[in-house]
gemmi code that builds the backbone of each chain (N, CA, C; Angstrom):
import gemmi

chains = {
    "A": [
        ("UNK", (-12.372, -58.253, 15.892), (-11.897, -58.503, 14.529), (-11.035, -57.334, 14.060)),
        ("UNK", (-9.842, -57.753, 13.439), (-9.065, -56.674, 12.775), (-9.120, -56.824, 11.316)),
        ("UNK", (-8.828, -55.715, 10.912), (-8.414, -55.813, 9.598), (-6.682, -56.002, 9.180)),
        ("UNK", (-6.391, -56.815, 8.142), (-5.385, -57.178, 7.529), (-4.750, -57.121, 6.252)),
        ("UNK", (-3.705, -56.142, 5.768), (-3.814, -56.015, 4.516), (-2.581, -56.962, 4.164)),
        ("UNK", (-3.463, -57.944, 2.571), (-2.721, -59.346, 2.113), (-2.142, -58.849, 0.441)),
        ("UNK", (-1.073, -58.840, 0.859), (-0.583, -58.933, -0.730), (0.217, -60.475, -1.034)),
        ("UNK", (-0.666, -60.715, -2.417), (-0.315, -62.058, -3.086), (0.382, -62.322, -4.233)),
        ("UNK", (1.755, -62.589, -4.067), (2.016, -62.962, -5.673), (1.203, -64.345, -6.538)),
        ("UNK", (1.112, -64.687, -7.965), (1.057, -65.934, -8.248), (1.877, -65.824, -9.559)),
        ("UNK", (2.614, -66.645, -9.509), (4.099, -66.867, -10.506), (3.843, -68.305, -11.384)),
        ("UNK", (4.191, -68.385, -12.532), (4.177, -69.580, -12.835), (5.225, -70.736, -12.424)),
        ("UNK", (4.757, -71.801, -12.319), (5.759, -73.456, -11.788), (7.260, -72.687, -12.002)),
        ("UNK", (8.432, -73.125, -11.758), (9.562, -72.918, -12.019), (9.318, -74.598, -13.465)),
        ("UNK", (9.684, -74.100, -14.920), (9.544, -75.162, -15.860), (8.524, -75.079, -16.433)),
        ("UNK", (7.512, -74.034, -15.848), (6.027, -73.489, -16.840), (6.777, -72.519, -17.898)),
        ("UNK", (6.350, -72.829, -19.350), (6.977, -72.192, -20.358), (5.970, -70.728, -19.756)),
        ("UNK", (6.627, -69.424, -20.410), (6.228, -68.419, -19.709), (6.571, -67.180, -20.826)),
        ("UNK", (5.963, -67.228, -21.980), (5.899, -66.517, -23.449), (6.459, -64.768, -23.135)),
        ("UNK", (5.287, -64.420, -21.707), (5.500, -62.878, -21.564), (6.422, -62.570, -21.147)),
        ("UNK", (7.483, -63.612, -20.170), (8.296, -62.933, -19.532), (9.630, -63.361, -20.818)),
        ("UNK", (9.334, -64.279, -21.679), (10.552, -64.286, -22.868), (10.174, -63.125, -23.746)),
        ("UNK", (9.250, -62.683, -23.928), (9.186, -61.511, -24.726), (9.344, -60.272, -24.581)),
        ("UNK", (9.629, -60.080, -23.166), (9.959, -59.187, -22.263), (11.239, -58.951, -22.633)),
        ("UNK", (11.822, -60.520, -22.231), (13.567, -60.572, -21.989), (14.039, -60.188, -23.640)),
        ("UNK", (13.333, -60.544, -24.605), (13.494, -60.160, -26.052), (13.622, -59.061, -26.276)),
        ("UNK", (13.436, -58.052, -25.629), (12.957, -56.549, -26.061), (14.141, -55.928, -25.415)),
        ("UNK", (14.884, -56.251, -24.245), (15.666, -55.471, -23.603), (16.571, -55.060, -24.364)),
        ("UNK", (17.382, -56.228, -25.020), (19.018, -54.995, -25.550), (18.537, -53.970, -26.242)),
        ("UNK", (17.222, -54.365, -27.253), (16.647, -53.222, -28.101), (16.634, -51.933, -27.257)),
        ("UNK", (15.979, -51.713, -26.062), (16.107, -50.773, -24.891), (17.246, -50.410, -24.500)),
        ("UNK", (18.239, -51.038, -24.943), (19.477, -50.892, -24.319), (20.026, -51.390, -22.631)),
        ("UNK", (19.218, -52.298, -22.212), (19.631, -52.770, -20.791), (20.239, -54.435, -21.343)),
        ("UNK", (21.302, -54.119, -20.783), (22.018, -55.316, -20.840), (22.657, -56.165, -19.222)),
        ("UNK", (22.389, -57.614, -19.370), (22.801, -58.078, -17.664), (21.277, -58.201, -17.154)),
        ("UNK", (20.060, -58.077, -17.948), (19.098, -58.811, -17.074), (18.144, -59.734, -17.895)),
        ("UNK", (18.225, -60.889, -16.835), (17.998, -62.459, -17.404), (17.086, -63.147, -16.901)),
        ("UNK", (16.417, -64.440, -16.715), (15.091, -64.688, -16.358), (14.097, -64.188, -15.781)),
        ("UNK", (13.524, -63.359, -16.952), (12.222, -63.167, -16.523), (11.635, -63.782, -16.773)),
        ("UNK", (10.465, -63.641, -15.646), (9.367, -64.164, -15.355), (8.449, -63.598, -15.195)),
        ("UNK", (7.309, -63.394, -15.757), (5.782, -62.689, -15.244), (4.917, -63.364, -14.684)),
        ("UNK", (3.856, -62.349, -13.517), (3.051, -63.290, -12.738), (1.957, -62.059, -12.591)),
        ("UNK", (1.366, -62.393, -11.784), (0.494, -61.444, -10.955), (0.489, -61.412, -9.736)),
        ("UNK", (-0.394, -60.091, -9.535), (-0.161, -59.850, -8.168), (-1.632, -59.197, -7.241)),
        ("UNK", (-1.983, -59.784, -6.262), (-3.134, -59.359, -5.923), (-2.940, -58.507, -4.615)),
        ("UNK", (-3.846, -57.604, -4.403), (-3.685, -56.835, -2.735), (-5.375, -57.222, -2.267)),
        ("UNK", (-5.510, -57.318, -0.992), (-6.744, -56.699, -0.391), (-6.891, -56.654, 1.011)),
        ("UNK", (-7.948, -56.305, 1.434), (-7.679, -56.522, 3.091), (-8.864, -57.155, 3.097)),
        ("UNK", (-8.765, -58.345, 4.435), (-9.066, -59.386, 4.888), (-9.383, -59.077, 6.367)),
        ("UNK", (-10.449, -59.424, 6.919), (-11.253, -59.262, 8.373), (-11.162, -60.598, 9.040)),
        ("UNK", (-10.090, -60.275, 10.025), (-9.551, -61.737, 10.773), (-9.285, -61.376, 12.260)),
        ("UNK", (-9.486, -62.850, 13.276), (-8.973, -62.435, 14.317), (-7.686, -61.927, 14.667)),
        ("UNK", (-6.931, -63.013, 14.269), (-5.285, -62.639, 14.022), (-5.070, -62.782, 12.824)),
        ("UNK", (-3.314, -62.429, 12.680), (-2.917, -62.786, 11.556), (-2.880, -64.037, 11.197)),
        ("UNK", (-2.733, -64.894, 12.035), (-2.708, -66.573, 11.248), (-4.102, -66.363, 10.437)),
        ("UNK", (-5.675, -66.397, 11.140), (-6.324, -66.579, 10.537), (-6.273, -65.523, 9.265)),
        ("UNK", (-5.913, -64.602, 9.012), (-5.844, -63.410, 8.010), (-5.170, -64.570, 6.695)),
        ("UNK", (-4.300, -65.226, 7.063), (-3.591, -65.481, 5.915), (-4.006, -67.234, 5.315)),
        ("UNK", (-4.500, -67.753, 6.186), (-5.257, -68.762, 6.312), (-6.436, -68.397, 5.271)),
        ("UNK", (-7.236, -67.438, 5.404), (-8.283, -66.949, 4.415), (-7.874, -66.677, 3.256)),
        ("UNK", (-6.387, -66.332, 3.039), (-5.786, -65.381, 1.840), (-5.610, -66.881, 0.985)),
        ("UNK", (-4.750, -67.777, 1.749), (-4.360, -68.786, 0.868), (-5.080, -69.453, 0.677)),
        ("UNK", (-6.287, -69.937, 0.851), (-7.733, -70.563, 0.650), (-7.874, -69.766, -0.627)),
        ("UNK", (-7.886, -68.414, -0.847), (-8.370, -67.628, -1.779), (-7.681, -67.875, -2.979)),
        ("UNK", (-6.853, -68.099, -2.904), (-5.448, -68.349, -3.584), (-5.839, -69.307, -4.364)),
        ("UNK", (-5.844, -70.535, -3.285), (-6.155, -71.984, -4.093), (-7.489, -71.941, -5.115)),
        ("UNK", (-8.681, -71.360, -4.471), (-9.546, -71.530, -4.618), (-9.755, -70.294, -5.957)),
        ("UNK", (-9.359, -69.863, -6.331), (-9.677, -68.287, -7.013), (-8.636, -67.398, -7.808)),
        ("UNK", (-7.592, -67.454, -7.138), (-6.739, -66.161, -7.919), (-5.380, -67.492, -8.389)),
        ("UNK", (-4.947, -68.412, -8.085), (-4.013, -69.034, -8.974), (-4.370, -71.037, -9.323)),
        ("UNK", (-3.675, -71.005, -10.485), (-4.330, -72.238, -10.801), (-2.713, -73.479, -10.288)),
        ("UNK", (-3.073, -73.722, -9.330), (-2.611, -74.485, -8.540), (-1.322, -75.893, -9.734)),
        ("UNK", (-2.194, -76.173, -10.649), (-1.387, -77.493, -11.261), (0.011, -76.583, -12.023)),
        ("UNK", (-0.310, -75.194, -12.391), (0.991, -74.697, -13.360), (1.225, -73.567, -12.385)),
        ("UNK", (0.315, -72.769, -11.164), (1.190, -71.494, -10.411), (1.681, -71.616, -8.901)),
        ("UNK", (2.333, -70.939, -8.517), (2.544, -71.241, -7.414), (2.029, -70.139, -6.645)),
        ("UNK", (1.921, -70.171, -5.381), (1.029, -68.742, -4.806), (2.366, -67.944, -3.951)),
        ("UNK", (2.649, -67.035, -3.328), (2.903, -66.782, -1.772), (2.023, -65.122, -1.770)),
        ("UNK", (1.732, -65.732, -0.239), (1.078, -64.852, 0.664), (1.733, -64.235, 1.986)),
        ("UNK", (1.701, -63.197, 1.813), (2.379, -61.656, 2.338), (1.383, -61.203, 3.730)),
        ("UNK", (1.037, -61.120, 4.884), (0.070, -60.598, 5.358), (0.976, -59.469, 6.065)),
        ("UNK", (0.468, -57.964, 6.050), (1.606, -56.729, 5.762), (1.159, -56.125, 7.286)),
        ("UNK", (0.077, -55.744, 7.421), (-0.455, -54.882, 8.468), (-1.359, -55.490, 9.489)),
        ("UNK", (-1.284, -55.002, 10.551), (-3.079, -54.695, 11.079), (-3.385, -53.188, 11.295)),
        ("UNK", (-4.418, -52.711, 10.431), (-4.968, -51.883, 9.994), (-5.428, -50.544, 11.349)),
    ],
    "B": [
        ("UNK", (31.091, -58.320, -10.592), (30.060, -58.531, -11.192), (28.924, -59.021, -10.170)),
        ("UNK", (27.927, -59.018, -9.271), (27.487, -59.880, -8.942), (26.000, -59.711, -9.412)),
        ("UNK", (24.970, -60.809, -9.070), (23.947, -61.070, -10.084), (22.675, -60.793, -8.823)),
        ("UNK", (21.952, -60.062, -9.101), (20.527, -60.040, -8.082), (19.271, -60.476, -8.147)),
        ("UNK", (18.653, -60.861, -7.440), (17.150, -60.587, -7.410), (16.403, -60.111, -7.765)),
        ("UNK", (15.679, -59.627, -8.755), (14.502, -58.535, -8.661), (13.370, -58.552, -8.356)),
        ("UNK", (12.425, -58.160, -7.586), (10.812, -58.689, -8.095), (9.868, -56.998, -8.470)),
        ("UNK", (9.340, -57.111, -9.393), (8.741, -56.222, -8.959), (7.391, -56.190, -9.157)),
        ("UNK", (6.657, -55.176, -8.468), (5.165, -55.274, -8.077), (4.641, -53.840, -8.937)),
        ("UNK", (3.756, -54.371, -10.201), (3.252, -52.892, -10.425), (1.853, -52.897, -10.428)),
        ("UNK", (1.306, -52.096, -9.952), (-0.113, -51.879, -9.368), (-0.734, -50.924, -9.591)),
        ("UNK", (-1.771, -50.894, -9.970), (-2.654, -49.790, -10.743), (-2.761, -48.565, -9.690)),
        ("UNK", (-2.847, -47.324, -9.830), (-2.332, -46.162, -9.420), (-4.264, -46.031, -8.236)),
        ("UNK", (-4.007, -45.505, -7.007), (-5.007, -45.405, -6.305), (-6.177, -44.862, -7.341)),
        ("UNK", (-7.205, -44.832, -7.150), (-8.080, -43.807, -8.097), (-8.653, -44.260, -9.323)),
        ("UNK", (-7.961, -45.446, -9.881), (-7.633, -45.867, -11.562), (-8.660, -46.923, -11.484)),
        ("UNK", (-9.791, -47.040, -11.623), (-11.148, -48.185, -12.131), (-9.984, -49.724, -12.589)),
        ("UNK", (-10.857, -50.845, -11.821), (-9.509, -52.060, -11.473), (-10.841, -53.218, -11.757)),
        ("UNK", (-11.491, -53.349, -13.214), (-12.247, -54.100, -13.628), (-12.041, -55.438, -13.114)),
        ("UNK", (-10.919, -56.022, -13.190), (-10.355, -57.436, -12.788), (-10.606, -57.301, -11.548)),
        ("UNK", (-9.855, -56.899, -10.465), (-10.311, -56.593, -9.016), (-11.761, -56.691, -8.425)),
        ("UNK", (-12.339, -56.005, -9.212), (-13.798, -56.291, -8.660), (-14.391, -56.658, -9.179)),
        ("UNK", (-14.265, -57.387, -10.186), (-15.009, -59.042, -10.944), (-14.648, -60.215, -9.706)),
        ("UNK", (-13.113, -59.861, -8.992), (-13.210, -60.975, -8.343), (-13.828, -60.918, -6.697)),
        ("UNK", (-13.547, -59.768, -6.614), (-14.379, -59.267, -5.026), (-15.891, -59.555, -5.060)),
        ("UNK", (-16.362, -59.547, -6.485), (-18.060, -59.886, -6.583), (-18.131, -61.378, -6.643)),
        ("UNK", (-17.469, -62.526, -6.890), (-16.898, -63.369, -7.077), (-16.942, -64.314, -5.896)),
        ("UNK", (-16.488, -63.033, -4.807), (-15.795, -63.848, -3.171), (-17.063, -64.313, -2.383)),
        ("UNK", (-18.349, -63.918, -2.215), (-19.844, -64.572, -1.336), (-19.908, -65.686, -1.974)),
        ("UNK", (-20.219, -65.607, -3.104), (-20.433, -67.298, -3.556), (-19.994, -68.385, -3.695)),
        ("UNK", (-18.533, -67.878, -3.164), (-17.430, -69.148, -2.460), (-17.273, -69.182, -1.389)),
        ("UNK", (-17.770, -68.529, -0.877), (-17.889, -68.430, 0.716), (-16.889, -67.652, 1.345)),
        ("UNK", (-16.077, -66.892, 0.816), (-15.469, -66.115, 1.531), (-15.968, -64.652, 1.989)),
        ("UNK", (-15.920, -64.378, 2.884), (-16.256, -62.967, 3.929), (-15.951, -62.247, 4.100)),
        ("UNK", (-16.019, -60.937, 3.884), (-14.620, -60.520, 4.766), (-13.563, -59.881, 4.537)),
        ("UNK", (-13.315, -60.322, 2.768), (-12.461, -59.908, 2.332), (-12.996, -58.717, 0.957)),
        ("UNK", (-12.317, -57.778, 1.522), (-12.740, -56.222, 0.860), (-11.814, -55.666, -0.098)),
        ("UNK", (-11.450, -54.681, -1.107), (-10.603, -53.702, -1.638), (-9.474, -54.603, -2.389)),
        ("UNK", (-10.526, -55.544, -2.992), (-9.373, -56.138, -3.875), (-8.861, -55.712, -5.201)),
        ("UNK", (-7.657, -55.285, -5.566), (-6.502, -54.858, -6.260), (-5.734, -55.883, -7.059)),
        ("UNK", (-6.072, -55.710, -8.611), (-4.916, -57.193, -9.383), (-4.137, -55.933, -9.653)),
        ("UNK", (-2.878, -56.329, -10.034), (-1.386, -56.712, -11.005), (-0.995, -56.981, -11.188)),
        ("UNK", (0.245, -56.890, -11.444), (1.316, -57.545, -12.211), (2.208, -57.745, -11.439)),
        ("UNK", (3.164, -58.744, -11.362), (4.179, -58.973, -10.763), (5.472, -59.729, -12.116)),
        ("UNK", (6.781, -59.005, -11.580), (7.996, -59.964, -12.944), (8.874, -59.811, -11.672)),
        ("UNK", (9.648, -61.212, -12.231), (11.076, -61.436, -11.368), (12.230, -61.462, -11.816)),
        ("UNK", (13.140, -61.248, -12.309), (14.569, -61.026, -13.110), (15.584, -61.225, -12.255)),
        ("UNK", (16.718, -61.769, -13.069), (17.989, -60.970, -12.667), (18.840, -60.345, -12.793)),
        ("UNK", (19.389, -59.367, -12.627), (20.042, -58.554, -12.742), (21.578, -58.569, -12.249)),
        ("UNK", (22.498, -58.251, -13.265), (24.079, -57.999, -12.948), (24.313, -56.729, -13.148)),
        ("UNK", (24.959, -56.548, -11.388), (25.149, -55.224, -11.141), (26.734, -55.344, -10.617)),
        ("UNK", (26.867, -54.399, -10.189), (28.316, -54.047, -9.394), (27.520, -54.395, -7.468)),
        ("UNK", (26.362, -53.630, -7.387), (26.146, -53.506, -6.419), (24.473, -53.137, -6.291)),
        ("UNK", (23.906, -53.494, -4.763), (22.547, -53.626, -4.947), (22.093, -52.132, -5.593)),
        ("UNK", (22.488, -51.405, -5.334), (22.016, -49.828, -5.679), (21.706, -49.889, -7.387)),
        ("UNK", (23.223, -50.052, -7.733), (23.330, -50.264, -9.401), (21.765, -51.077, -9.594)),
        ("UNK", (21.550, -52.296, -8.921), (20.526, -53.299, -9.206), (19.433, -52.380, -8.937)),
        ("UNK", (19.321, -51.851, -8.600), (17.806, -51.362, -8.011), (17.639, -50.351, -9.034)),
        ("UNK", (18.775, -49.445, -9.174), (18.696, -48.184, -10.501), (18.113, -48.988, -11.623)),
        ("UNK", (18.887, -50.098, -12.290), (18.517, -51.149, -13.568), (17.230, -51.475, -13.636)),
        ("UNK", (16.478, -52.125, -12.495), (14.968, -52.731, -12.284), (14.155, -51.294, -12.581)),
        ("UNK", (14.233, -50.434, -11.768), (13.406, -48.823, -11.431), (13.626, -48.522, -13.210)),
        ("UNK", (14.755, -48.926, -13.421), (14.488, -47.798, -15.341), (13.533, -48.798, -16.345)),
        ("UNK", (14.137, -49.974, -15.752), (13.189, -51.048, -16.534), (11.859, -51.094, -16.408)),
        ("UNK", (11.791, -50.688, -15.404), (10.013, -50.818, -14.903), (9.402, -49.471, -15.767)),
        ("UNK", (9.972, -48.522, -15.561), (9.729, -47.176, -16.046), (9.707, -47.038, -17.663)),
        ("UNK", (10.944, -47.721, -18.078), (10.612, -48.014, -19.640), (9.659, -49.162, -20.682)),
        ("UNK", (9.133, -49.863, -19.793), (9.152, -51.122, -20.358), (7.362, -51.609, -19.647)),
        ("UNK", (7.870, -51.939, -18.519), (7.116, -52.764, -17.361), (5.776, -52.279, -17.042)),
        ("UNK", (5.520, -50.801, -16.377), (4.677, -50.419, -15.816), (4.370, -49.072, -17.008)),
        ("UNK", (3.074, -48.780, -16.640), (2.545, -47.559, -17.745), (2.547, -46.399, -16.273)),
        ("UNK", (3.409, -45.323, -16.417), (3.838, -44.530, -15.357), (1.962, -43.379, -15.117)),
        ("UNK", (1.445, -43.341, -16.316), (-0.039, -42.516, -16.500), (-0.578, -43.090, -15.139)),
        ("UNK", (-0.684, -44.535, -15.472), (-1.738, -44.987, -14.440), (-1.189, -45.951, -13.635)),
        ("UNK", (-0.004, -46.692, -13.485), (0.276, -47.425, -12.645), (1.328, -47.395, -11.676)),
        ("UNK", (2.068, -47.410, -10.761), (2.826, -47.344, -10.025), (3.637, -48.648, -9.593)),
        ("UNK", (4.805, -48.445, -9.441), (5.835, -49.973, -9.775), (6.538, -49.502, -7.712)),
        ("UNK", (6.856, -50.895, -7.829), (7.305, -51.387, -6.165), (8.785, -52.201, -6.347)),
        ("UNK", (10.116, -51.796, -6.489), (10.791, -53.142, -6.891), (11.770, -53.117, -5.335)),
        ("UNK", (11.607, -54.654, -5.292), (12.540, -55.307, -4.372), (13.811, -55.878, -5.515)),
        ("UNK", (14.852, -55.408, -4.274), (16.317, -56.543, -4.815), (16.253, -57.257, -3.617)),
        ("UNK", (16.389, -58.840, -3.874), (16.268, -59.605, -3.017), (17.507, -60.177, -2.150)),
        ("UNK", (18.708, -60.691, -3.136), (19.208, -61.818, -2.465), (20.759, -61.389, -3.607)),
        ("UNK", (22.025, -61.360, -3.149), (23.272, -61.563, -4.059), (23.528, -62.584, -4.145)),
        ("UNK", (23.190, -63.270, -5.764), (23.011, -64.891, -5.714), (24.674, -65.677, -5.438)),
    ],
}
model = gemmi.Model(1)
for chain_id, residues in chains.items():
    chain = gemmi.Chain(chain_id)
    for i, (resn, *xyz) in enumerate(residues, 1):
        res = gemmi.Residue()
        res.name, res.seqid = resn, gemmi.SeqId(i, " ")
        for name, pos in zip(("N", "CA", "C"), xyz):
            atom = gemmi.Atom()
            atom.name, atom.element = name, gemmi.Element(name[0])
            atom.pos, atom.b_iso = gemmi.Position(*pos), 0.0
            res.add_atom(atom)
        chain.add_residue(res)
    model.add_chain(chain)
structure = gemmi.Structure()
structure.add_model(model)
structure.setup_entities()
């Protein structure tokens, strides 16, 4: 068994209204950055995962995904598997 | 003018107590997952950015993150430029 380190984004639907990342985009000229445009906020998860290979490493991650860290009907997931440890 | 990618990843600084993280790592036996250790939440935003060039793009995201995005005390920011749309 190796270890595997999984980093996960989860983003909302492309068409999920998305308040933080417009309030984000609201604040910029005030900051003075001008020229940056759809944002979007999401989250982001890391951990390491104890797998034979990497298929199974990421196989576990996106199970986790579905099951736990994004809500499937409004986010979308992707899974990153980076290392073997 | 051309327009970029951004994503960026900001993640709580090594060391920094990650309440969310290990609400969900305590979380992972009783769904049956195994295995999986050293779990880490954040944040993730995606933008785009008009630059001259990816560098310009990457300077724009890095100040944004720094002013705005990430709290520099305790968290640490990751930005990718992805793609010249």
């Amino acid at each position: 068994m190796a270890v595997f380190s999984a980093v996960v984004e989860v983003r909302l639907r492309p068409g999920i209204a998305d308040p933080q990342g417009a309030t984000i985009e609201r604040a910029l000229p005030a900051l003075g950055f001008s020229g940056v445009t759809g944002v979007r906020a999401g989250k982001s998860f890391r951990f390491a995962v104890q797998a034979r290979d990497a298929a199974e490493a990421r196989a576990t991650a996106t199970a986790l995904c579905d099951r736990l860290l994004a809500n499937p009907v409004i986010e979308d997931s992707l899974v990153t598997i980076l290392t073997e440890d």
